[in-house]
C-alpha positions in Angstrom: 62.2 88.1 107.1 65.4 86.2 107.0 67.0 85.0 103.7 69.8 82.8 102.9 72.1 83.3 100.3 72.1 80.2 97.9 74.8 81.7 95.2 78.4 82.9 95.6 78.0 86.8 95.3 79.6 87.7 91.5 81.2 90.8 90.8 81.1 92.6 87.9 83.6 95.5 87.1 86.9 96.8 85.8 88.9 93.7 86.8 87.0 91.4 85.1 88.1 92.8 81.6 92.2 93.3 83.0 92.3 89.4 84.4 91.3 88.5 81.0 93.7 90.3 79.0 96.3 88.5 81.7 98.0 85.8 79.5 101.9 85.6 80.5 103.9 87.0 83.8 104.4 90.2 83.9 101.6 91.2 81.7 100.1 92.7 84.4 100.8 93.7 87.9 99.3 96.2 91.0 101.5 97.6 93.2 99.9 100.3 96.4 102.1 101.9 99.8 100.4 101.0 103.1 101.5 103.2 106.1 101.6 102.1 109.5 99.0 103.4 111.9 100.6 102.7 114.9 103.7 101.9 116.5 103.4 98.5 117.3 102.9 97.9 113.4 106.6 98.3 112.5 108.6 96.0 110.7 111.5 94.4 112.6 113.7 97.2 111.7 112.1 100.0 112.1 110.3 100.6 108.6 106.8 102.2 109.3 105.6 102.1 105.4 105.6 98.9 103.1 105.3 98.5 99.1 102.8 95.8 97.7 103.1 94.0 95.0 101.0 91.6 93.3 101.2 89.8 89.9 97.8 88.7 88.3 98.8 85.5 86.3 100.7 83.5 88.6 98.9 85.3 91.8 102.5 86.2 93.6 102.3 89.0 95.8 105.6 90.3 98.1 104.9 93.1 100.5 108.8 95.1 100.7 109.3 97.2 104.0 110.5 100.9 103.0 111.6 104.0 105.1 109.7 106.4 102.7 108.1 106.8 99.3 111.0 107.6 97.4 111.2 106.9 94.3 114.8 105.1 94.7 113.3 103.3 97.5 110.1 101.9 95.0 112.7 101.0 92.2 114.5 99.1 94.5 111.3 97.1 95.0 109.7 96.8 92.0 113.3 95.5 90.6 113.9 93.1 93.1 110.4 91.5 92.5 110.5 91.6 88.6 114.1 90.3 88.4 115.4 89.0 85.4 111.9 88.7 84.1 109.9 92.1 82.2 107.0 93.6 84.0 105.1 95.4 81.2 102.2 97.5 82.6 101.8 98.3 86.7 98.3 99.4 87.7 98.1 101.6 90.5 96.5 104.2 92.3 97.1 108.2 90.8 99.8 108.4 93.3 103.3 110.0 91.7 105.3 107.3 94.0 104.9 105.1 91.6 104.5 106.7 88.1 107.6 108.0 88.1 110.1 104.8 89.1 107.7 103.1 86.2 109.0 105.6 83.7 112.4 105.2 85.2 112.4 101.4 84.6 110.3 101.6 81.5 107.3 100.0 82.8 104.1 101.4 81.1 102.0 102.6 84.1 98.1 102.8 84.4 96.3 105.0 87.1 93.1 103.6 88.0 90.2 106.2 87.7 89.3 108.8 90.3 
């Protein structure tokens, strides 16, 4: 029996109730590292990890290439993309990358759930 899908597939979750508590920039934002797996994934200097960054209300999304997970290295980034702006809660995995350059630059983090 074959069956075609007439609807767009809906999802219903979690995100649903953040996107709609989203009502200026900055009022929410994601961030994750991704790791290179191989070699010929480097960036053009050498830099086998990267920090993403996504904003929810406007959608802008910067992917920064770092040598490690430092937290120096993750201010640097999440500075650099908020600017002169004020990014006021980061959502990210349980990972303590990124908690603690939040609390350094006084941005309120929230883990997502195990």
């Amino acid at each position: 029996i074959q069956a075609k899908a007439k609807r767009r597939r809906r999802y219903k979750g979690a995100s649903r109730t953040y996107t709609e508590s989203v009502r200026a920039w900055g009022d929410l934002v994601t961030a994750d590292h991704v790791t290179a797996s191989e070699d010929r994934m480097l960036s053009c200097d050498n830099k086998s990890g990267a920090l993403f960054i996504k904003e929810l209300w406007s959608g802008l999304r910067h992917m920064y290439p770092v040598a490690d997970k430092s937290a120096a290295e993750t201010v640097r980034c999440i500075s650099h993309f908020q600017g002169r702006r004020q990014i006021k809660v980061l959502y990210s995995d349980n990972s303590g990358e990124l908690g603690a350059p939040c609390r350094a630059i006084e941005i309120l983090p929230q883990n997502s759930v195990p």
